[in-house]
PDB file with one MODEL, atoms N, CA, C and O in Angstrom:
MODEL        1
ATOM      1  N   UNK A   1     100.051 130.130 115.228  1.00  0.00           N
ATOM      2  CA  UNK A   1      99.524 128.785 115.352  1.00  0.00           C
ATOM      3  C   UNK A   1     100.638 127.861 115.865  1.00  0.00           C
ATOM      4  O   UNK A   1     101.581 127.687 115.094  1.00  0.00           O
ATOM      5  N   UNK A   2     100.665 127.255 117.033  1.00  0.00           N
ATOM      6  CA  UNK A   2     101.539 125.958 117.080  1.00  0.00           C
ATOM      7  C   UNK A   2     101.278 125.143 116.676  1.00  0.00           C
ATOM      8  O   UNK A   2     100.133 124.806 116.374  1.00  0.00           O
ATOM      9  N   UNK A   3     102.609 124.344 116.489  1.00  0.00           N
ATOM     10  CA  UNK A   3     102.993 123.240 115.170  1.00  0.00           C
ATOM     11  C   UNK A   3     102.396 122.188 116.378  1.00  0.00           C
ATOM     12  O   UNK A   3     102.232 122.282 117.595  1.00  0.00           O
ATOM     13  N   UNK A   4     102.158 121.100 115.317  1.00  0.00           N
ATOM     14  CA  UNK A   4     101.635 119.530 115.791  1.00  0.00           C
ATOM     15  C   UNK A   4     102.752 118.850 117.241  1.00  0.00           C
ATOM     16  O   UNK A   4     102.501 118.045 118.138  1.00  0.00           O
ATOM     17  N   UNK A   5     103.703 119.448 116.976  1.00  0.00           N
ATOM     18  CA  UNK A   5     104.619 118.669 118.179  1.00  0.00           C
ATOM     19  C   UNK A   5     104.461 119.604 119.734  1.00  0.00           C
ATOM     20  O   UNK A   5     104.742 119.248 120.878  1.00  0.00           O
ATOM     21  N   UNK A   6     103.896 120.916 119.219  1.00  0.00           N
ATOM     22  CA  UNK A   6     104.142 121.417 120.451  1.00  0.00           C
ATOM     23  C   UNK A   6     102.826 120.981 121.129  1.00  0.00           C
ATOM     24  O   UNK A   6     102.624 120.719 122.314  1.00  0.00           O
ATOM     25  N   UNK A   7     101.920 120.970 120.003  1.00  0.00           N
ATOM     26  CA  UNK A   7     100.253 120.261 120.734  1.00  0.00           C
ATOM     27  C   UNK A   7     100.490 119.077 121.227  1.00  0.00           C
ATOM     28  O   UNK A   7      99.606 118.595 121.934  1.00  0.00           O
ATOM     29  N   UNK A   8     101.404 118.502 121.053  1.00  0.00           N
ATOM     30  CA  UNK A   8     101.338 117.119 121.945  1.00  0.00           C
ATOM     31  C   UNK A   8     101.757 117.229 123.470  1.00  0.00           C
ATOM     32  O   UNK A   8     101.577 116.282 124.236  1.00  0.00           O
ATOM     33  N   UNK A   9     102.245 118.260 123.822  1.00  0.00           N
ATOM     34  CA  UNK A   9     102.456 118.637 125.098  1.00  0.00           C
ATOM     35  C   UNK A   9     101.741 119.498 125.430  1.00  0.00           C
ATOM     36  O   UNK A   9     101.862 119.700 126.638  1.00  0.00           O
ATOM     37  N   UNK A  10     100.800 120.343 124.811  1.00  0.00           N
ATOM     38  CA  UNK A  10      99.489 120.338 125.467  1.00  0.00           C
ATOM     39  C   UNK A  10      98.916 119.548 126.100  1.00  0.00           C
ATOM     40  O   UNK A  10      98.513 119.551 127.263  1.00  0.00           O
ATOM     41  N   UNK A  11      98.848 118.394 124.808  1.00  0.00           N
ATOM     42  CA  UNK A  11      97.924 116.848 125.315  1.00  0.00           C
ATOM     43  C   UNK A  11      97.982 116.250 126.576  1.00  0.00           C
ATOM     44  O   UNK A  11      97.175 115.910 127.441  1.00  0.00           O
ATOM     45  N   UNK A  12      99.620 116.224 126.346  1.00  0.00           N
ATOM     46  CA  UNK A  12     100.070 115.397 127.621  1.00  0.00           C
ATOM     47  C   UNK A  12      99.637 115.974 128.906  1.00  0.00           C
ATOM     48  O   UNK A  12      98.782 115.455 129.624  1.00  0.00           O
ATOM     49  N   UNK A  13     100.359 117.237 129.205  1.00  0.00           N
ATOM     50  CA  UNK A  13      99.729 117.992 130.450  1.00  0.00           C
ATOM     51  C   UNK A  13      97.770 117.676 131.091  1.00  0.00           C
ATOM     52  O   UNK A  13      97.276 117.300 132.154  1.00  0.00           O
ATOM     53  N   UNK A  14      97.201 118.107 129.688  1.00  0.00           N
ATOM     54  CA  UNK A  14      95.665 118.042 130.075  1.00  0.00           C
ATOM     55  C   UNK A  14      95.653 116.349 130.231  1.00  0.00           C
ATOM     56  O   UNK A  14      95.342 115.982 131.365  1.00  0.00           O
ATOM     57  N   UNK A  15      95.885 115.488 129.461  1.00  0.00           N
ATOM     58  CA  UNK A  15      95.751 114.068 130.164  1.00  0.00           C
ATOM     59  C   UNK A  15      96.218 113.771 131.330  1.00  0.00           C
ATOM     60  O   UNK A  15      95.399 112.984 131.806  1.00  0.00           O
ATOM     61  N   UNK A  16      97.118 113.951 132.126  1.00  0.00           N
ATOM     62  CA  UNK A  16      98.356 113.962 133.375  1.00  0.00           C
ATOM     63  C   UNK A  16      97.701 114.577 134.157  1.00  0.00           C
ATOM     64  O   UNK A  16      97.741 114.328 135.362  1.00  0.00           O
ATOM     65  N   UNK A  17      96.695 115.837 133.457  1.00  0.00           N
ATOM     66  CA  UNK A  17      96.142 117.224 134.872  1.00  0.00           C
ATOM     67  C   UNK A  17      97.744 117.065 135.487  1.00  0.00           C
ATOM     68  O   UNK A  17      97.872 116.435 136.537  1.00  0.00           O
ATOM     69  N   UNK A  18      98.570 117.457 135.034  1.00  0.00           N
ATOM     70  CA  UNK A  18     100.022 118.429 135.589  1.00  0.00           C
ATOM     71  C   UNK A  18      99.939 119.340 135.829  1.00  0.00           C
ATOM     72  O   UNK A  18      99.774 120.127 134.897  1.00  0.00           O
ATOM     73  N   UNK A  19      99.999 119.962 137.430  1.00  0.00           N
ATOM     74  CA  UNK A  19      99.679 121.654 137.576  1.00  0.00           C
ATOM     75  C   UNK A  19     100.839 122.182 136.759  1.00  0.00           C
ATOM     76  O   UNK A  19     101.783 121.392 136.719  1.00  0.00           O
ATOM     77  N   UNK A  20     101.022 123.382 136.059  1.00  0.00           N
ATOM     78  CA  UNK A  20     101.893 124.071 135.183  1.00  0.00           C
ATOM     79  C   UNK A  20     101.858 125.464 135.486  1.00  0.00           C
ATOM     80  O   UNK A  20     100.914 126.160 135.859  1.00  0.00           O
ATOM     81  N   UNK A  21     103.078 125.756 135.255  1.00  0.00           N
ATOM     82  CA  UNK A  21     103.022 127.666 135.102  1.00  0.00           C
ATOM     83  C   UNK A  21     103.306 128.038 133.391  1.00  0.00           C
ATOM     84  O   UNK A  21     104.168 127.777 132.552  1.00  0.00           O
ATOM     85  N   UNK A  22     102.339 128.613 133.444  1.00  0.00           N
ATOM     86  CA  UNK A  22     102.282 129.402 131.813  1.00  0.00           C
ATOM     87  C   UNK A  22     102.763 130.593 131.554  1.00  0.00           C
ATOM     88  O   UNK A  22     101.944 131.502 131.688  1.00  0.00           O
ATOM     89  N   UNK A  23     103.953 130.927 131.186  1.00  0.00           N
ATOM     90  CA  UNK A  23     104.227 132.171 130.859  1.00  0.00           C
ATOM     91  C   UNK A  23     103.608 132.429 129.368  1.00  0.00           C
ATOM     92  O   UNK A  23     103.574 131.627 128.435  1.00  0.00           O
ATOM     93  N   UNK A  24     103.134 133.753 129.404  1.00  0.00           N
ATOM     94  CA  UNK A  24     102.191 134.265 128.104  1.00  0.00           C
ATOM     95  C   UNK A  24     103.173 135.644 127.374  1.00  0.00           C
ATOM     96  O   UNK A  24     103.679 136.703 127.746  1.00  0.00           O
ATOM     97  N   UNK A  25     103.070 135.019 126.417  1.00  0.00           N
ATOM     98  CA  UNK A  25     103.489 136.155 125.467  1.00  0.00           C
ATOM     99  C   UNK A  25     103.044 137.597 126.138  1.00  0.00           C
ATOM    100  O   UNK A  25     104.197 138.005 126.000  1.00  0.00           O
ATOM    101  N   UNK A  26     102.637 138.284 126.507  1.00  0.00           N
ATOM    102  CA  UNK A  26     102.198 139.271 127.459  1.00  0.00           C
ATOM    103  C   UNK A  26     103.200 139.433 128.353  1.00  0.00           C
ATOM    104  O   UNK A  26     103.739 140.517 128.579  1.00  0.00           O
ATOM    105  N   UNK A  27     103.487 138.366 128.894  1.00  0.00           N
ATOM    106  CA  UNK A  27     104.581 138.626 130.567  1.00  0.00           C
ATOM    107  C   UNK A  27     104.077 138.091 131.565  1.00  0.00           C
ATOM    108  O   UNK A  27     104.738 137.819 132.567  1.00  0.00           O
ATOM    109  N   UNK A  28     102.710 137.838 131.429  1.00  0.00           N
ATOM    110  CA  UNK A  28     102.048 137.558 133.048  1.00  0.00           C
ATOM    111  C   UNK A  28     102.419 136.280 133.084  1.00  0.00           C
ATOM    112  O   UNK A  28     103.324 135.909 132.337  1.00  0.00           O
ATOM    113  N   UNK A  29     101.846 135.466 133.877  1.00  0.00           N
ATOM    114  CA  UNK A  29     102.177 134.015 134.603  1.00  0.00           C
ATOM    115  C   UNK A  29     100.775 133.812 135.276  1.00  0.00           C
ATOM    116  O   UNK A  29     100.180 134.501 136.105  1.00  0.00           O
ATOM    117  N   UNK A  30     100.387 132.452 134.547  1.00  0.00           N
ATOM    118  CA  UNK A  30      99.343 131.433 135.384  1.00  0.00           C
ATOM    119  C   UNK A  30      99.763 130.331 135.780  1.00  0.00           C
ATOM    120  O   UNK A  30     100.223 129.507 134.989  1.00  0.00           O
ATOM    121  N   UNK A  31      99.664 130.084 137.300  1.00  0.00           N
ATOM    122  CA  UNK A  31      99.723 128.997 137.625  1.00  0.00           C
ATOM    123  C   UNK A  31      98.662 127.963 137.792  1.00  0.00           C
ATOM    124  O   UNK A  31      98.141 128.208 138.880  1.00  0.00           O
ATOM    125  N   UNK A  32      97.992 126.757 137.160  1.00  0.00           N
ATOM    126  CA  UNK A  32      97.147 126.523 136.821  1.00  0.00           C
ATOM    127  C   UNK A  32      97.142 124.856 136.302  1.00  0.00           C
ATOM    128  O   UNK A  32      98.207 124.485 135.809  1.00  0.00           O
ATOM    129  N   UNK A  33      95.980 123.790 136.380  1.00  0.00           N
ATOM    130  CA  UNK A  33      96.012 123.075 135.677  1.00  0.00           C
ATOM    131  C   UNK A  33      95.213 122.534 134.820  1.00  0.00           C
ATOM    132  O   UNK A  33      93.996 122.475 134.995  1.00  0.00           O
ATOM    133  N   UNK A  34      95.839 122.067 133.767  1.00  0.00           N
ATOM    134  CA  UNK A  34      94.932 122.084 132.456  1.00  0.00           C
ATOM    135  C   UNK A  34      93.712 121.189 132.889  1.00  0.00           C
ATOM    136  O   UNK A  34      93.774 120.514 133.916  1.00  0.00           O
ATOM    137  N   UNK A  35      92.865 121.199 132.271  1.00  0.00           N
ATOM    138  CA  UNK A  35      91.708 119.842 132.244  1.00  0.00           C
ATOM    139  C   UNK A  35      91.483 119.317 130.207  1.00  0.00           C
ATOM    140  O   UNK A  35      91.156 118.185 129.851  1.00  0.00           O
ATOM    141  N   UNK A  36      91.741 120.372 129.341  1.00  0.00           N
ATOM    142  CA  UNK A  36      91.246 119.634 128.287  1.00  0.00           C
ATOM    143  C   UNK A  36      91.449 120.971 126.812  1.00  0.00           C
ATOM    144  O   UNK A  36      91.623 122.154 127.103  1.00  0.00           O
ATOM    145  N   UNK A  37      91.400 120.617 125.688  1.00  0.00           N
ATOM    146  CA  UNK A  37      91.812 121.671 124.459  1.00  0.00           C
ATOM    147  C   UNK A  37      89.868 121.869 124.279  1.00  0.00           C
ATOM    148  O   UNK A  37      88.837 121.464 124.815  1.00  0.00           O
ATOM    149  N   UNK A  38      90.175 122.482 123.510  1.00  0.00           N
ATOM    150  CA  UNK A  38      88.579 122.928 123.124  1.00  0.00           C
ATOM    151  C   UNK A  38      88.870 124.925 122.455  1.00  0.00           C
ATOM    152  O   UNK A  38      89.589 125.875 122.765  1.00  0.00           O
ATOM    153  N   UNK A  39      87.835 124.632 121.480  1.00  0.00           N
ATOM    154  CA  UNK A  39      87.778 126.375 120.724  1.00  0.00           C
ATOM    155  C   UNK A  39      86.968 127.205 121.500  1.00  0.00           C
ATOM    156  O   UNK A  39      85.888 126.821 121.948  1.00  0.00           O
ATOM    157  N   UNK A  40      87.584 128.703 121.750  1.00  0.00           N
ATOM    158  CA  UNK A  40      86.485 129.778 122.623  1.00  0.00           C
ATOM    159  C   UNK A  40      85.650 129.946 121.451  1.00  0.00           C
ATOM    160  O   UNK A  40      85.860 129.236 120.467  1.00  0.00           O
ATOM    161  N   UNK A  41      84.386 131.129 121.452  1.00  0.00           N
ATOM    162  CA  UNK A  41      83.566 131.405 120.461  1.00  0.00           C
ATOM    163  C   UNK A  41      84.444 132.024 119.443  1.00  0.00           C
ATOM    164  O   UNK A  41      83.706 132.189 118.472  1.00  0.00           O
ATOM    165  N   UNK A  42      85.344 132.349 119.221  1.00  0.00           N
ATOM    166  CA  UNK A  42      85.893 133.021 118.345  1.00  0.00           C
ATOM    167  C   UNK A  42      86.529 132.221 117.546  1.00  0.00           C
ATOM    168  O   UNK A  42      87.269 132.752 116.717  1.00  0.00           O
ATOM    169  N   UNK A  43      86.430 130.844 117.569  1.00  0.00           N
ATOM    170  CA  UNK A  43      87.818 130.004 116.982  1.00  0.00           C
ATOM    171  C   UNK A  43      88.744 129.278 117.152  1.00  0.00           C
ATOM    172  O   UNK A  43      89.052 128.170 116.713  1.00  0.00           O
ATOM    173  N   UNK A  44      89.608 130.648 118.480  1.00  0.00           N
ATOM    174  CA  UNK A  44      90.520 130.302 118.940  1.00  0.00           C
ATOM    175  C   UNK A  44      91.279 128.824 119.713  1.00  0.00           C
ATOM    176  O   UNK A  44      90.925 128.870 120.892  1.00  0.00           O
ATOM    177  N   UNK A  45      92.050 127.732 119.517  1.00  0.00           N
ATOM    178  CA  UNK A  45      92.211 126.910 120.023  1.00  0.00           C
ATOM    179  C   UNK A  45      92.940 127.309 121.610  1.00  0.00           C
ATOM    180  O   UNK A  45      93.794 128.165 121.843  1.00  0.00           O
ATOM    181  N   UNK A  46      92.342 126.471 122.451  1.00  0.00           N
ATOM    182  CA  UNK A  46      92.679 127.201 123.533  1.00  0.00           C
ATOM    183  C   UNK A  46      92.376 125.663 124.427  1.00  0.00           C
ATOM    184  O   UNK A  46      91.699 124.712 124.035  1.00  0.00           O
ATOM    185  N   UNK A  47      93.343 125.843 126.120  1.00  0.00           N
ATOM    186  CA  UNK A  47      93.371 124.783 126.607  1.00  0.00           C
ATOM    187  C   UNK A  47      92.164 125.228 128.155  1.00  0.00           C
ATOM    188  O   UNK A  47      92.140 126.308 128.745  1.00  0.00           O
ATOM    189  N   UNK A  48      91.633 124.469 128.336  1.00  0.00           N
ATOM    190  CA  UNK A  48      90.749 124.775 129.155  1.00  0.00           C
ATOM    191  C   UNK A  48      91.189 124.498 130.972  1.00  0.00           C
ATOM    192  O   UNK A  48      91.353 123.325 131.308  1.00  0.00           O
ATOM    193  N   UNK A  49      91.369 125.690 132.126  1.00  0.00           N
ATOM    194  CA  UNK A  49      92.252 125.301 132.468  1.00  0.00           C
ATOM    195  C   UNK A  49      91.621 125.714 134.133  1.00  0.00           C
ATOM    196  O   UNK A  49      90.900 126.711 134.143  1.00  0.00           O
ATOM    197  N   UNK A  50      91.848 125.025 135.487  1.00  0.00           N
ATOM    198  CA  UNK A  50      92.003 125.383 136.580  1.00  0.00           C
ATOM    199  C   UNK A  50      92.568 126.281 137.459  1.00  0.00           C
ATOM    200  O   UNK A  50      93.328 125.718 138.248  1.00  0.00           O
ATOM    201  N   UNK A  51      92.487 127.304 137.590  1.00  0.00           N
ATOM    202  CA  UNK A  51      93.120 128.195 138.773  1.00  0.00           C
ATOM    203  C   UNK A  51      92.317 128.588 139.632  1.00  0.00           C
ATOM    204  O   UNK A  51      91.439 129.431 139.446  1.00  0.00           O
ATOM    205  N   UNK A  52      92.689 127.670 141.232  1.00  0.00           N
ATOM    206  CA  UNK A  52      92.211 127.938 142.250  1.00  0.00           C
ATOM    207  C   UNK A  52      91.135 127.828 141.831  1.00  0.00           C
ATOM    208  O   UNK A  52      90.774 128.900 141.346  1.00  0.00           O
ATOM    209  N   UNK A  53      90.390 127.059 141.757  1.00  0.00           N
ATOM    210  CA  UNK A  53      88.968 126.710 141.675  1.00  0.00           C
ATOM    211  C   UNK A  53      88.231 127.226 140.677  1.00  0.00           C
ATOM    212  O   UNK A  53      87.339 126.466 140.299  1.00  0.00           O
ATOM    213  N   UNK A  54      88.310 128.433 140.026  1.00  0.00           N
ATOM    214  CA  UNK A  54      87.893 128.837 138.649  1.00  0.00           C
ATOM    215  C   UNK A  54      88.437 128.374 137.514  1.00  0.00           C
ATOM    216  O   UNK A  54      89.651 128.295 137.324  1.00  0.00           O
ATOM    217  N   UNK A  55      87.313 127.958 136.484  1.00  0.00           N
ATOM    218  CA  UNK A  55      87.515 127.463 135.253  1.00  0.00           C
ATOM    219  C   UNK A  55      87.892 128.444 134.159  1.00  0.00           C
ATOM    220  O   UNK A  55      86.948 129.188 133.891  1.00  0.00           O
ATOM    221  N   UNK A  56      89.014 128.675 133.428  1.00  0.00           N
ATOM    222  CA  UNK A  56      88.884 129.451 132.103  1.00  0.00           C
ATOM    223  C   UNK A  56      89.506 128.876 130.857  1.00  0.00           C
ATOM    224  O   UNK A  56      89.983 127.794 130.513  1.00  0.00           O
ATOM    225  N   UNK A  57      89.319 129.932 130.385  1.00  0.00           N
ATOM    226  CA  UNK A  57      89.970 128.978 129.096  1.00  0.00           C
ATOM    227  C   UNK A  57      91.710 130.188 128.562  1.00  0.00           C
ATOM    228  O   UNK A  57      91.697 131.382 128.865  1.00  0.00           O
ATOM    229  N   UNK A  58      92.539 129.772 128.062  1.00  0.00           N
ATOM    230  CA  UNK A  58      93.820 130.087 127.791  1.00  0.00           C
ATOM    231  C   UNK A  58      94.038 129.847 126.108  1.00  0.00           C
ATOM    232  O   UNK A  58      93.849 128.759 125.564  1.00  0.00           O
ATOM    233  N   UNK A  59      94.346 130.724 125.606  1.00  0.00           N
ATOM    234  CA  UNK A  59      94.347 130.642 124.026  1.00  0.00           C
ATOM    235  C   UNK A  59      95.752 130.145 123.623  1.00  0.00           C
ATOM    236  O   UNK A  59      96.651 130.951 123.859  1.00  0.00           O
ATOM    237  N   UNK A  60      96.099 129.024 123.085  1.00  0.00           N
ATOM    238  CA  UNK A  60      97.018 128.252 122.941  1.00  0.00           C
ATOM    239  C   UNK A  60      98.520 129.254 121.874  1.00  0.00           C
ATOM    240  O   UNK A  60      99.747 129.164 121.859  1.00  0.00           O
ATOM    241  N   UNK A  61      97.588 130.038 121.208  1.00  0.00           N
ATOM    242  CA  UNK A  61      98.584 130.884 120.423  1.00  0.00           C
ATOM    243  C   UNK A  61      99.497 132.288 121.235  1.00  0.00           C
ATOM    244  O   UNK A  61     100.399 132.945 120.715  1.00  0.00           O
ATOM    245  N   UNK A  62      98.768 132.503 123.004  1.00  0.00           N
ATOM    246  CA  UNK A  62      99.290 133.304 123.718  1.00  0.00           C
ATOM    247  C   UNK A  62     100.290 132.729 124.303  1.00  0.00           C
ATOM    248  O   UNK A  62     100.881 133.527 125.030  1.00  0.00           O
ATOM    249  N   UNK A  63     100.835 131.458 124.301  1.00  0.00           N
ATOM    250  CA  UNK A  63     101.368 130.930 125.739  1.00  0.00           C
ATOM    251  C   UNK A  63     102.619 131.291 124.898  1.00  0.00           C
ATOM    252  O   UNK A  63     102.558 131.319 123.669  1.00  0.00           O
ATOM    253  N   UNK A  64     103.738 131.563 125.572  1.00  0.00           N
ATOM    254  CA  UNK A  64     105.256 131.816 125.281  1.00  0.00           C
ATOM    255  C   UNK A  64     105.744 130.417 125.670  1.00  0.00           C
ATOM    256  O   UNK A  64     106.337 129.802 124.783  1.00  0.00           O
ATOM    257  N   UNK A  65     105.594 129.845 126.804  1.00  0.00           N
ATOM    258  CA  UNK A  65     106.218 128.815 127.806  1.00  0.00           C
ATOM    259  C   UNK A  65     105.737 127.754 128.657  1.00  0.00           C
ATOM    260  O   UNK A  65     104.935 128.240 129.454  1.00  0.00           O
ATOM    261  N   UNK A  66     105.884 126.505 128.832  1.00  0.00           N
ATOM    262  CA  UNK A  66     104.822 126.038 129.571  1.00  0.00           C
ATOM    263  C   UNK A  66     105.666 124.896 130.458  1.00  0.00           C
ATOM    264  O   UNK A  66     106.171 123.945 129.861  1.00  0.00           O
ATOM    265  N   UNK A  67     105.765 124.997 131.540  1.00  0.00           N
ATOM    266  CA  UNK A  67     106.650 124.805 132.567  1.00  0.00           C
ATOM    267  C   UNK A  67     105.755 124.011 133.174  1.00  0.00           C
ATOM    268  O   UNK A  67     104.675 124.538 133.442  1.00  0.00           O
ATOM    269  N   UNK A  68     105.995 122.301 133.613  1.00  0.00           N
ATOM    270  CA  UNK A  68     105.606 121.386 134.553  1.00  0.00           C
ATOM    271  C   UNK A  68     106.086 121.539 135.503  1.00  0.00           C
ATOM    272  O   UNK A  68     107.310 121.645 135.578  1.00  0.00           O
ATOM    273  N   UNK A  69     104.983 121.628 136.962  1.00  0.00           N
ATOM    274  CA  UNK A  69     105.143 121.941 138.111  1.00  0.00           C
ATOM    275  C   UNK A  69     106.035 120.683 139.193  1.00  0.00           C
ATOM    276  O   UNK A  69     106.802 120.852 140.141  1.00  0.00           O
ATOM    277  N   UNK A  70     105.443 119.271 138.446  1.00  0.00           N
ATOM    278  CA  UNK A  70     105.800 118.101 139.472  1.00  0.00           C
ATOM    279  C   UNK A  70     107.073 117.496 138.309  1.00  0.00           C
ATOM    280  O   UNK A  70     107.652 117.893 137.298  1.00  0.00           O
ATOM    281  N   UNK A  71     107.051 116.603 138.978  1.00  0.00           N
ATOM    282  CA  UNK A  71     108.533 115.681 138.639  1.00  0.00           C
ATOM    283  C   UNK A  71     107.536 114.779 137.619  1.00  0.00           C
ATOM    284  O   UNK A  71     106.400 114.626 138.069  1.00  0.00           O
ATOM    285  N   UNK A  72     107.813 114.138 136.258  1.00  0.00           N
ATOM    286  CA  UNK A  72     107.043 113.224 135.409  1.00  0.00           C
ATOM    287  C   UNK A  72     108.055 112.666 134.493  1.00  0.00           C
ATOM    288  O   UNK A  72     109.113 113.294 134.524  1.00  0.00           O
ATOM    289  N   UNK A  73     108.036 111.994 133.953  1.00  0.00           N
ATOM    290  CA  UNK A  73     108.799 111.052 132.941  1.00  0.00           C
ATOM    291  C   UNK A  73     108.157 111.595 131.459  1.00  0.00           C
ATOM    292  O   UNK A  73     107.617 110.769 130.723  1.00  0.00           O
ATOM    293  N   UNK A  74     108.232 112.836 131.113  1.00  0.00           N
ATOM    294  CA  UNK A  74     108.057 113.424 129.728  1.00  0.00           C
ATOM    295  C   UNK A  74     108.548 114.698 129.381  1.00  0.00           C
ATOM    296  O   UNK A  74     109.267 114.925 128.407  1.00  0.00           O
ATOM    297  N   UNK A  75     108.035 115.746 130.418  1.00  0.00           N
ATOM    298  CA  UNK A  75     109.165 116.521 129.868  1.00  0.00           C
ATOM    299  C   UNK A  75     108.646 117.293 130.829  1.00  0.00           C
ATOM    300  O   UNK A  75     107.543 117.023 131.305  1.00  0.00           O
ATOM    301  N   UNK A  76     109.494 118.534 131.312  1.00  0.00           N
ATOM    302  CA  UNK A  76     109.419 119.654 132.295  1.00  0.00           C
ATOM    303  C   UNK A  76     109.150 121.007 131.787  1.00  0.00           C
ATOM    304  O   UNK A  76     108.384 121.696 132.461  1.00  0.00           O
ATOM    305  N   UNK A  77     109.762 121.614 130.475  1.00  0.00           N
ATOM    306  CA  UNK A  77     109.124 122.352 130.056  1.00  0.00           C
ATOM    307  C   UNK A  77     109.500 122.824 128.564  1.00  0.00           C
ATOM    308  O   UNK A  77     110.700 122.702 128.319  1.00  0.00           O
ATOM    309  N   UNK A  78     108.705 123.344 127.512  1.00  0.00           N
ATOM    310  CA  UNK A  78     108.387 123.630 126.654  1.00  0.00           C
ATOM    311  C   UNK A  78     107.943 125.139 126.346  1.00  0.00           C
ATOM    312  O   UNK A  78     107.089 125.803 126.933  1.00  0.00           O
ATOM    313  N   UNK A  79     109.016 125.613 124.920  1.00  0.00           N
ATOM    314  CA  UNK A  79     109.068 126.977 124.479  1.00  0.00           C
ATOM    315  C   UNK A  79     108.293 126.618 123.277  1.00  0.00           C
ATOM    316  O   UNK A  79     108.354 125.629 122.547  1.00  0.00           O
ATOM    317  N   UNK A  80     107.372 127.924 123.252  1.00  0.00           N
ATOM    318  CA  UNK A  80     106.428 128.182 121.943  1.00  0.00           C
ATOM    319  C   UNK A  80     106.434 129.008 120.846  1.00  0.00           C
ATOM    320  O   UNK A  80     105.652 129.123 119.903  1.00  0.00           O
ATOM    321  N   UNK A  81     107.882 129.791 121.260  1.00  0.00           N
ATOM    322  CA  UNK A  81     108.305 130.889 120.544  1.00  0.00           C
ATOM    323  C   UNK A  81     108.793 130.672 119.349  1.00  0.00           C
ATOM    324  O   UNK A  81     109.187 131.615 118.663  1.00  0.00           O
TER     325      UNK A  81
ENDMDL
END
């Protein structure tokens, strides 16, 4: 589960729509931008997210890393580990 501070940079990103690269506990990499938090059917808190024109959703407890793509006045990137 991430702690309350790291959800605030969730927030920020999906408010901003900041394209981001997500490194996932797994290894892979999405490049992608958020639109909004919301639970899949299972529970899971997860950020709901853009790549290349398809919508999915990303389970907030997979992400390892979350790296801002553009230049912003908050922060560039964030470890979840």
């Amino acid at each position: 589960m991430i702690t309350c501070d790291q959800h605030d940079y969730i927030e920020i990103v999906c408010t901003f729509k900041y394209p981001v690269k997500l490194t996932m506990k797994d290894g892979s990499v999405k490049e992608c931008v958020p639109i909004d938090t919301m639970y899949d059917s299972n529970r899971n808190e997860c950020m709901k997210v853009d790549q290349d024109g398809r919508e999915s959703l990303v389970i907030l407890d997979d992400i390892s890393r979350l790296e801002v793509c553009v230049d912003n006045p908050h922060f560039q990137r964030v470890s979840f580990d």
